[in-house]
C-alpha positions as CSV (number, residue, x, y, z in Angstrom):
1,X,120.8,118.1,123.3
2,X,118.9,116.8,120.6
3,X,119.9,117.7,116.7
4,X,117.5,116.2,114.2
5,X,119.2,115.3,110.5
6,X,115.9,114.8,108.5
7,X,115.6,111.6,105.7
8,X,115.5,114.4,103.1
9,X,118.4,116.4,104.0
10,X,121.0,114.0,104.3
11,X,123.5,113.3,101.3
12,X,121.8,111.4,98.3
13,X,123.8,109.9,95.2
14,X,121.8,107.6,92.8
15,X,123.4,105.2,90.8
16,X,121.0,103.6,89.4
17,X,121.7,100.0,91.2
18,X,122.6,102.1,94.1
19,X,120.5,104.5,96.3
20,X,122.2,106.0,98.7
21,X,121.7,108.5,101.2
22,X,124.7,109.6,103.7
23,X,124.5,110.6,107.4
24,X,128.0,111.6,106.9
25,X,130.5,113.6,104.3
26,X,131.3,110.3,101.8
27,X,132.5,109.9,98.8
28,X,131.4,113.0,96.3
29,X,129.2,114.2,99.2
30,X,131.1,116.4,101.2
31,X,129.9,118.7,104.4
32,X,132.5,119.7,107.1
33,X,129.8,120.2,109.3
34,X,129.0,116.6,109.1
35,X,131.9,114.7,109.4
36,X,131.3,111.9,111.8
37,X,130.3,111.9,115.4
38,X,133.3,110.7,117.7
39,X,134.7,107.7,116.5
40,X,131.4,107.3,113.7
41,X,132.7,107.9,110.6
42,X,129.9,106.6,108.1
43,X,126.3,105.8,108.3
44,X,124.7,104.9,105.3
45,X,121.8,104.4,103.9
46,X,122.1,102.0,100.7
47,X,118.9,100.5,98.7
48,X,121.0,98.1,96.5
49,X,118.6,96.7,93.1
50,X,118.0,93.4,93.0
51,X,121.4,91.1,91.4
52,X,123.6,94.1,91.5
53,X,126.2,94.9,94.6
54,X,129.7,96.3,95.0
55,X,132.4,94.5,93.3
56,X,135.7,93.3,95.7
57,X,137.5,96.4,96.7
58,X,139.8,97.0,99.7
59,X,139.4,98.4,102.7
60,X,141.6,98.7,105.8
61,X,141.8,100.1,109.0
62,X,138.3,100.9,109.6
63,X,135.5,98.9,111.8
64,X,132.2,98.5,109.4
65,X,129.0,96.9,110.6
66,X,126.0,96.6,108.0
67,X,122.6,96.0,109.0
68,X,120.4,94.6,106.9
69,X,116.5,95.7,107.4
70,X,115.3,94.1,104.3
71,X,116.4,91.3,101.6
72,X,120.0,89.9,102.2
73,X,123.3,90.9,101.2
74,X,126.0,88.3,100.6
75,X,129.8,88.5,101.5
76,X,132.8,87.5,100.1
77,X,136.5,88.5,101.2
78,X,140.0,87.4,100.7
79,X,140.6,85.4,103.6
80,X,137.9,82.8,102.7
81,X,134.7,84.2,104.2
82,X,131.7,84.2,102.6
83,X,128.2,84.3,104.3
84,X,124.7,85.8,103.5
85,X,123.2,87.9,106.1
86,X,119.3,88.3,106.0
87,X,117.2,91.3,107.1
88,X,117.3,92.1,110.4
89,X,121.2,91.0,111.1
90,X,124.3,92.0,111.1
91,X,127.5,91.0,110.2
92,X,131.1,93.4,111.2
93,X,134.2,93.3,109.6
94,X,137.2,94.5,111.1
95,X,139.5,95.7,108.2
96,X,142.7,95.8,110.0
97,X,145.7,96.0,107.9
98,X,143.5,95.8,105.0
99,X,141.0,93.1,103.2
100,X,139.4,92.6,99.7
101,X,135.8,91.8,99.8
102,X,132.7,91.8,97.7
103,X,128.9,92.5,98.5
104,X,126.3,91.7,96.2
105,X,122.3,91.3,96.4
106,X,121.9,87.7,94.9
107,X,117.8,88.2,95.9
108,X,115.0,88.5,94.0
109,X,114.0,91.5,96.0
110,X,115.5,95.2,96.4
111,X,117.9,95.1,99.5
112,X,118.3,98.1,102.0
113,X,121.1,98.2,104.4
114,X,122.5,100.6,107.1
115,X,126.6,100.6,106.9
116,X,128.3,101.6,109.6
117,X,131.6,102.7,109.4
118,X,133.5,103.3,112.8
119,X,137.1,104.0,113.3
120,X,139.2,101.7,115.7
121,X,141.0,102.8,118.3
122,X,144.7,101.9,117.1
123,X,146.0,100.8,113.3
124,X,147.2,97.3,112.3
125,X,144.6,94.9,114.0
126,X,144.3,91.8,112.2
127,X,141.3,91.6,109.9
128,X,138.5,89.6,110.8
129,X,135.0,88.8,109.7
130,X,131.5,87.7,111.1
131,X,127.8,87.7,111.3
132,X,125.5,87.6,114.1
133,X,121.5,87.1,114.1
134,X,119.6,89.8,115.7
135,X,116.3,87.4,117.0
136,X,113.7,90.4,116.4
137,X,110.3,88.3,117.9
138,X,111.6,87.0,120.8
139,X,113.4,90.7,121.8
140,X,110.8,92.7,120.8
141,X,110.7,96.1,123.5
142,X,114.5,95.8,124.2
143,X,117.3,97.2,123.6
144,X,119.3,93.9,122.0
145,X,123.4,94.5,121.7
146,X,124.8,94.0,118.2
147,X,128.0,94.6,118.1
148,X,130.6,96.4,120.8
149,X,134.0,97.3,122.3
150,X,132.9,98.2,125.4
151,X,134.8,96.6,128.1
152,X,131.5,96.2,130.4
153,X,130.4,94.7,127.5
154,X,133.1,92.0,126.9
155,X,130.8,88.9,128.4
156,X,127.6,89.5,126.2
157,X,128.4,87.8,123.4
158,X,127.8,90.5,121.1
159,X,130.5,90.4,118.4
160,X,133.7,92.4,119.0
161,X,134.6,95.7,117.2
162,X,138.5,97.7,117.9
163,X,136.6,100.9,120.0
164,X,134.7,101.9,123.2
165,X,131.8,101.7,121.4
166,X,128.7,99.8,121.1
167,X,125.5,99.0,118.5
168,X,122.2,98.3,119.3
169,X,118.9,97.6,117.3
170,X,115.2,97.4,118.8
171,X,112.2,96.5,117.4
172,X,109.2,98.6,118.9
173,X,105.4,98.2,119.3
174,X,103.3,101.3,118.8
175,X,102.9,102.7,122.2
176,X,105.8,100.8,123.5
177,X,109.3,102.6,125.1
178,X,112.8,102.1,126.2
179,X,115.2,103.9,127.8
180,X,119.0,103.4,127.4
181,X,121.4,105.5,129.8
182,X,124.6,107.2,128.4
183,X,127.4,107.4,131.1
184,X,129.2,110.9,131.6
185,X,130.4,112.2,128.5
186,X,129.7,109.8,126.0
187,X,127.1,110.9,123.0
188,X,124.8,108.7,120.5
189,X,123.4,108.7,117.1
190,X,120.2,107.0,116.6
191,X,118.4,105.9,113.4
192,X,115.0,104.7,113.2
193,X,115.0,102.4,110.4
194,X,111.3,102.3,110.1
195,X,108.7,104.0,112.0
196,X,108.4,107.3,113.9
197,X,109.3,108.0,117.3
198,X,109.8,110.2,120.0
199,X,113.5,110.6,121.4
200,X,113.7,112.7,124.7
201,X,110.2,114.4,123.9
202,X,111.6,115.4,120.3
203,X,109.3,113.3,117.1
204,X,111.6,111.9,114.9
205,X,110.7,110.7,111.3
206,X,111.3,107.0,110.1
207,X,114.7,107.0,109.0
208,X,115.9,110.5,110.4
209,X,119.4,110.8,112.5
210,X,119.6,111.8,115.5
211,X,122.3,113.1,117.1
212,X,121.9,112.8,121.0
213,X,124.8,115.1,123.5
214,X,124.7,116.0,127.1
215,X,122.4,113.4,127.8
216,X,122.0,111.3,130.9
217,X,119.6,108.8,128.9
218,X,117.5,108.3,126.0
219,X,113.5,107.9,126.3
220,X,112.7,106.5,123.1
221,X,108.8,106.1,122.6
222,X,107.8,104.4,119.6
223,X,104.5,106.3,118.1
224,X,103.5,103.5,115.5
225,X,105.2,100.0,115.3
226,X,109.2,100.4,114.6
227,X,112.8,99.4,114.7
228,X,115.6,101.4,115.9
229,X,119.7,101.0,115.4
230,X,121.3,103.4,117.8
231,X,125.1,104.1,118.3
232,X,126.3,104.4,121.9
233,X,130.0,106.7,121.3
234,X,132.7,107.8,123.6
């Protein structure tokens, strides 16, 4: 099955040095309907104004990943990290039994990011932080692993996160496809983060999400030049 949640329908708040649209109930936005998928808790969509960000708050217990598709967002935590991760990577914190960090758009330029909340599969894992390029050029047509838990997964070198899941991100050619195959019982969400494509037959709009159940794989068909994150979930 294929459920389409269209760009315009999600949840929207505007701050003013925050633009953000939610895949998921968060903060004042609230749906029951749309609570997460599986472990997926949070997928936003955040435009973040140039020198503005989100001042050091906690978090704990909770497995976020941000993707950046354009500008570069900056990091700083309590245990010493601090990093800047450009468009087109990634970086995943594990909160764990809790951490104070900071994000912030030092650029010149507007920022947009995806974050990705999931939750881990057990409380109390020691919190951790870490970036990771995603080479778009030389991947370009594949499916590239960003981030996982899988244990089939555990020699790829993609960065760790606490749950049977896994992240991916493509960058797509009009005209070009890829299939990725879901194993018995697992589901997906899929965001294009720029672009339109067909999913399964079904056109989806440039930043759209797509929920994806009771599927054996996932024919994505890029109709104009794109780039895909997509959520592979037990």
């Amino acid at each position: 099955m294929i459920e389409i949640r269209p760009f315009d329908a999600l949840g929207h708040a505007d701050h003013g040095w925050l633009d953000a649209h939610h895949h998921f109930s968060f903060a004042s936005y609230m749906d029951p309907e749309r609570m997460g998928i599986g472990p997926l808790r949070v997928w936003n969509d955040d435009t973040i104004a140039s020198q503005t960000g989100f001042p050091p708050h906690g978090h704990r217990d909770m497995e976020i990943i941000t993707y950046v598709r354009r500008g570069a967002i900056t990091h700083e935590d309590n245990l010493g990290n601090r990093g800047r991760t450009e468009a087109g990577d990634v970086q995943i914190m594990s909160a764990g039994t809790g951490i104070m960090h900071s994000e912030f758009n030092f650029e010149d330029e507007t920022t947009q990011i995806f974050q990705i909340w999931i939750i881990p599969d057990r409380d109390g894992h020691a919190p951790r932080w870490e970036t990771r390029t995603f080479p778009r050029g030389e991947n370009a047509g594949k499916l590239v692993l960003l981030a996982s838990g899988r244990a089939a997964d555990a020699n790829e070198g993609a960065p760790m996160i606490h749950q049977d899941a896994a992240l991916f991100g493509a960058t797509l050619a009009g005209g070009q496809t890829v299939t990725h195959e879901l194993a018995p019982g697992r589901k997906a969400y899929l965001v294009p983060a720029r672009g339109s494509l067909t999913v399964n037959g079904t056109d989806i709009g440039e930043r759209d999400g797509v929920v994806i159940t009771g599927e054996d794989a996932i024919h994505i068909a890029a109709g104009e030049d794109a780039e895909i994150v997509l959520a592979d979930l037990p």
